[in-house]
VOZA-374909 format. One record per residue: x, y, z of N, C-alpha, C, O in turn. Coordinates in steps of 0.001 Angstrom, whole numbers, padded with zeros to 6 digits, always signed. Last residue first. Example, Ala and Ser with C-alpha at 12.3 -4.5 7.8 and 13.67 -1.06 7.14 Angstrom:
<pts>
+012850-002250+007080+013670-001060+007140+012900+000030+007870+013409+001138+008039/+013190-005690+007800+012300-004500+007800+013200-003300+007800+014236-003319+008465/
</pts>
This chain:
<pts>
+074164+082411+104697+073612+081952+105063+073591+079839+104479+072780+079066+104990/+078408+082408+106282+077575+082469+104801+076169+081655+105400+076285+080707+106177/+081365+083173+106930+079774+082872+107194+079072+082802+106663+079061+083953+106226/+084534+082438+107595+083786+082821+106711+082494+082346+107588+082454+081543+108520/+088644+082856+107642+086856+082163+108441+085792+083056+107949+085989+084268+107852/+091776+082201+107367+090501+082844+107013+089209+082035+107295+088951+080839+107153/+095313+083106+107994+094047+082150+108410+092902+082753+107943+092908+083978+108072/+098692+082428+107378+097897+083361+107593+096113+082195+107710+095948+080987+107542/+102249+083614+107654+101198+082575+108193+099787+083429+107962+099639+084626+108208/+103521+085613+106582+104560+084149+106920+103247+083117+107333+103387+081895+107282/+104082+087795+103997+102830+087102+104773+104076+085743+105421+105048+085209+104889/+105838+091030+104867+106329+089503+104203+105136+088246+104856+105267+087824+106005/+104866+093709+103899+104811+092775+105214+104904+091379+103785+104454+091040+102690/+106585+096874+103008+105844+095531+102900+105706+094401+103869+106621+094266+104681/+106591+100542+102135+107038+099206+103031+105827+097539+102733+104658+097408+102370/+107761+103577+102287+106897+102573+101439+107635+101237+102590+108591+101105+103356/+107445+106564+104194+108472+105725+104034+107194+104643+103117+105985+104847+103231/+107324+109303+102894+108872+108536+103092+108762+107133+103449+109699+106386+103170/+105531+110927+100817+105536+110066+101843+106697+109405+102000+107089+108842+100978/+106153+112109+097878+106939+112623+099031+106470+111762+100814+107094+112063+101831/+104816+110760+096253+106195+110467+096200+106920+110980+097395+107962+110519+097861/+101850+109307+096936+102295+110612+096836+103710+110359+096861+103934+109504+097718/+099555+107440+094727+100430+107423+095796+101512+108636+095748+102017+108944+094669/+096860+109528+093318+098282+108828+092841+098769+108815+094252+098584+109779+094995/+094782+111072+093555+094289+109820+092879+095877+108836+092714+095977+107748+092148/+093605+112452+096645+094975+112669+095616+094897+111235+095050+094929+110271+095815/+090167+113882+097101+091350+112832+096894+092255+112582+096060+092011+112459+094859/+088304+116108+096431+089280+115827+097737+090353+114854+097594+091467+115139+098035/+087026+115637+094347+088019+116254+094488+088575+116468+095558+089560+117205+095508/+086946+112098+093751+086367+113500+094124+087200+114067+093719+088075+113639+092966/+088476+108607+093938+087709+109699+092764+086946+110740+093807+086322+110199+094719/+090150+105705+093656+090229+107580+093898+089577+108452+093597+090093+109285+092852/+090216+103211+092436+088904+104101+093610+089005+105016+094019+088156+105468+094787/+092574+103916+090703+091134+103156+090372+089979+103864+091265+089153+104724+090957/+094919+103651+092493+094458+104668+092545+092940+104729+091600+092193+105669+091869/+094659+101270+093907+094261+101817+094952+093991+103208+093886+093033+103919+094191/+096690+099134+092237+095302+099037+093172+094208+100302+093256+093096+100260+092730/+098450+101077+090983+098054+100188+089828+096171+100066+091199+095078+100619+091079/+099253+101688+093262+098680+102877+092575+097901+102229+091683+096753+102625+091483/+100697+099963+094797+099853+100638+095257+098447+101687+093978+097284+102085+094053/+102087+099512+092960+101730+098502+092953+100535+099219+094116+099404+098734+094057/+103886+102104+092449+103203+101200+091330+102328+100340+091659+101521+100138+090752/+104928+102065+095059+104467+103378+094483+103378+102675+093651+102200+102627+094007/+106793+099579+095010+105928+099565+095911+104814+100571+095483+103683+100085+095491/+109075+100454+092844+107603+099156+093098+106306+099401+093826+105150+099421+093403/+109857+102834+094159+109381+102679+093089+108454+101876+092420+107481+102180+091732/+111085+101325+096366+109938+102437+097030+109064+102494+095379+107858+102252+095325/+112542+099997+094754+111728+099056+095906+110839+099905+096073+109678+099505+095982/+114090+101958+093824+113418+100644+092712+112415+100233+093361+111352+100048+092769/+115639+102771+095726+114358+103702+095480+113836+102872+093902+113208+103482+093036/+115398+101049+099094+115930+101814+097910+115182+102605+097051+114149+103137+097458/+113961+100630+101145+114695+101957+101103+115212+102135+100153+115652+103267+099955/+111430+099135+102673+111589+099597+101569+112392+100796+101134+111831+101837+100793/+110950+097794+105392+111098+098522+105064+111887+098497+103429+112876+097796+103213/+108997+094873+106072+110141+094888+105439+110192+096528+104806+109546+096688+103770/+107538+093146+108558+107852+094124+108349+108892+094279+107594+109944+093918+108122/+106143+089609+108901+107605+090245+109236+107365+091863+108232+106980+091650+107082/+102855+088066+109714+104566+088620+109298+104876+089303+109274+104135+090225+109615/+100312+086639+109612+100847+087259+110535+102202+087260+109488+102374+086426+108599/+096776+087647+108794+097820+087059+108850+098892+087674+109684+098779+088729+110309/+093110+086673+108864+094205+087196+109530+095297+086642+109155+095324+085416+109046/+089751+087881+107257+091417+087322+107315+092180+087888+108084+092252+089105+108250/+086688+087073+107171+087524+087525+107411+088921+086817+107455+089176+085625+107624/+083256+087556+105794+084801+086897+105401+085773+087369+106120+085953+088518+105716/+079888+087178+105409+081121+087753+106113+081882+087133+105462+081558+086275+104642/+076829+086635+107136+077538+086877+105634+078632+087904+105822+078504+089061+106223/+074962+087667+109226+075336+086187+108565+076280+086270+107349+075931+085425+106524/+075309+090219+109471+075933+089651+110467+075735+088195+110058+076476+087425+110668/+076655+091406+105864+075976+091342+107320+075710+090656+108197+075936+089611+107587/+079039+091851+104518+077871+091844+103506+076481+092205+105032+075641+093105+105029/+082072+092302+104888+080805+091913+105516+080086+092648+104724+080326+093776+104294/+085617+091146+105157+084380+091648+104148+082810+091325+104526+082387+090171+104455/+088432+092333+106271+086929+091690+106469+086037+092068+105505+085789+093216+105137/+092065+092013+107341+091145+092280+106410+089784+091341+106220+089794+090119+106068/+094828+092006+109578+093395+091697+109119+092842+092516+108036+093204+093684+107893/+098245+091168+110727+097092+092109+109887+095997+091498+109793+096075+090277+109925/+100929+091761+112597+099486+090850+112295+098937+092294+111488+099054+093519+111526/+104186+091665+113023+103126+091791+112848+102089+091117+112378+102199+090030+111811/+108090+092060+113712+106339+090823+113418+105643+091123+113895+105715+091150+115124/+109847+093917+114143+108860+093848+112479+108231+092917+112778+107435+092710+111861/+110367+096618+116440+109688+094527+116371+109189+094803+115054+108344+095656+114780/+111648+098762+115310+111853+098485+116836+111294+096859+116758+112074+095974+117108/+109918+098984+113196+111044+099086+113245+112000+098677+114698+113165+098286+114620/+107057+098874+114143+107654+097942+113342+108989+098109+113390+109466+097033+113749/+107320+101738+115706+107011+100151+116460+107550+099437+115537+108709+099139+115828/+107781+104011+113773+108514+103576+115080+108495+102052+115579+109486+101353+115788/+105315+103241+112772+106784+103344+111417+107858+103003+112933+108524+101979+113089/+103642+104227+114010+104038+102713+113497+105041+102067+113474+105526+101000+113851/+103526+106233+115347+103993+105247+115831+104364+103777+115254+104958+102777+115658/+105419+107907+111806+104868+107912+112948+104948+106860+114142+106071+106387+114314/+106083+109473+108606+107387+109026+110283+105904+108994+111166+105265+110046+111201/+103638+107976+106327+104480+109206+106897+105050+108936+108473+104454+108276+109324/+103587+105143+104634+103071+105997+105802+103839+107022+105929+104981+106831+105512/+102528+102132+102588+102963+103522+102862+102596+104125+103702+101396+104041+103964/+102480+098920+101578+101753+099996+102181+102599+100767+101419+103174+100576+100347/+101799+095528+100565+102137+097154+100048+101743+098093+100630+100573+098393+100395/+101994+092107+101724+101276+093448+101701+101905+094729+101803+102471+095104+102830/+102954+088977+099609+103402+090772+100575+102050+091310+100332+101265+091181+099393/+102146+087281+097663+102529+086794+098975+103281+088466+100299+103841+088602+101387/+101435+088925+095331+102769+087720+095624+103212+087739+096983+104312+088095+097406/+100356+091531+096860+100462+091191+096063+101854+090302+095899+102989+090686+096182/+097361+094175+097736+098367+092719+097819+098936+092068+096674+098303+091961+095624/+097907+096918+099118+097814+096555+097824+098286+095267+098024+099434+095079+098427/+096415+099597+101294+096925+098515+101229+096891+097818+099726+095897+098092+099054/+095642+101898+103804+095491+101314+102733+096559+100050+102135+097524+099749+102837/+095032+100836+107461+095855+101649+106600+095501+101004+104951+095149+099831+104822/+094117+101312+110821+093592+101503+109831+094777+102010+108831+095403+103056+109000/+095878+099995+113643+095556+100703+113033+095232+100730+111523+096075+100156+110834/+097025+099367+116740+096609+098698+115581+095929+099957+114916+095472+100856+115622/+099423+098591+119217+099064+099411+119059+097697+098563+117484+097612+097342+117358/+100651+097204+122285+099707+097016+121297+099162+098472+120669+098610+099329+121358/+103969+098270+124035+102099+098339+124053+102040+098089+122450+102837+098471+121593/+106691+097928+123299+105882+097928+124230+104700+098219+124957+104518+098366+126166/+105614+097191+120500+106584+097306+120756+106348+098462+122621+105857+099587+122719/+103437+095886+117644+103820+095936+118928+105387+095943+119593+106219+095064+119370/+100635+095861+115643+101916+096181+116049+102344+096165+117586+101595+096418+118529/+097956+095704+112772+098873+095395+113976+100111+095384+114643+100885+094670+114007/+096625+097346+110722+097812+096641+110688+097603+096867+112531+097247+097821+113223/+093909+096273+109069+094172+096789+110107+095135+096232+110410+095164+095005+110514/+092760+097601+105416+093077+096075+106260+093608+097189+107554+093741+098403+107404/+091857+098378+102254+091712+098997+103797+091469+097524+104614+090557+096699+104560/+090677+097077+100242+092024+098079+100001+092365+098535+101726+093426+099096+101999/+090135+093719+098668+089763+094946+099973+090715+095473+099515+091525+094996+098720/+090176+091624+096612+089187+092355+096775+089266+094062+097624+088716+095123+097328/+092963+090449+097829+092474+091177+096400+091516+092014+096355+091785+093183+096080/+092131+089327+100181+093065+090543+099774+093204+091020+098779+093624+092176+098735/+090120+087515+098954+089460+088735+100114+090432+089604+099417+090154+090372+098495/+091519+085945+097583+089975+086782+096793+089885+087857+097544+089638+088980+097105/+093070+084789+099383+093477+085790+098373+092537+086258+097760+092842+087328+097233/+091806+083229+100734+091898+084318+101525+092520+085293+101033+092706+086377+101587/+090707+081214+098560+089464+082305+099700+090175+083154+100048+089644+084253+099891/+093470+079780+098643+092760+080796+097395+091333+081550+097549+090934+082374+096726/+093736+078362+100909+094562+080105+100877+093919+080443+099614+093801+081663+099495/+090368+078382+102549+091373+077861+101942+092386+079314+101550+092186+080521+101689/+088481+079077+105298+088763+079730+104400+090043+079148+103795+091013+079375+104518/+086381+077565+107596+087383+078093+107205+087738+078428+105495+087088+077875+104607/+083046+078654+108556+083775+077760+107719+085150+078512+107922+085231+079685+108288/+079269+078380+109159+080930+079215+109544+081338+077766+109123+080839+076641+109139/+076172+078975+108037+077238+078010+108086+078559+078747+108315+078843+079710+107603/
</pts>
């Protein structure tokens, strides 16, 4: 059965996932794999100076996705779309740090992996959700 997804389905997902695919564009499509913390209507990143950080800044409306597949009958996926909100003070980068970490640092575990959002990544940032859609499969 395929279905749409109410907005309290498509907050289970973003709750659930840590790894969504940000979307971007500023004269070519770019998209890319990044961690992620949701929360009150924003999505919590962080990145080091790259194309992103370039593109959003140059166009902040963006798309994101996040999917949860169990297997090719059994699924969830979400798309939303909004606005890029760089994070420069340092309460905001300070939030953002927390709210990542409170998520994301939980599933940190080897010794390869730094279990705390790193303070020296520059830039923290949030996508303001403005619209968003979810479709599901289930046997």
């Amino acid at each position: 059965m395929l279905g749409k997804m109410n907005d309290n389905q498509i907050i289970n997902v973003l709750q659930a996932q840590v790894v969504g695919r940000l979307a971007c564009h500023a004269d070519k499509l770019y998209v890319v794999p990044i961690t992620y913390a949701y929360k009150d209507g924003y999505i919590y990143c962080h990145s080091k100076d790259g194309m992103k950080i370039k593109m959003m800044n140059k166009n902040p409306q963006v798309c994101f996705q996040v999917d949860q597949i169990e297997n090719m009958n059994s699924w969830r996926s979400v798309i939303l779309w909004g606005e890029y909100e760089r994070l420069d003070k340092d309460r905001e980068q300070e939030l953002a740090r927390q709210i990542l970490n409170d998520r994301i640092g939980p599933l940190s575990t080897g010794e390869t992996v730094v279990p705390r959002i790193r303070q020296d990544v520059p830039h923290s940032f949030r996508i303001k959700i403005k619209e968003q859609s979810g479709r599901f499969e289930k046997p």
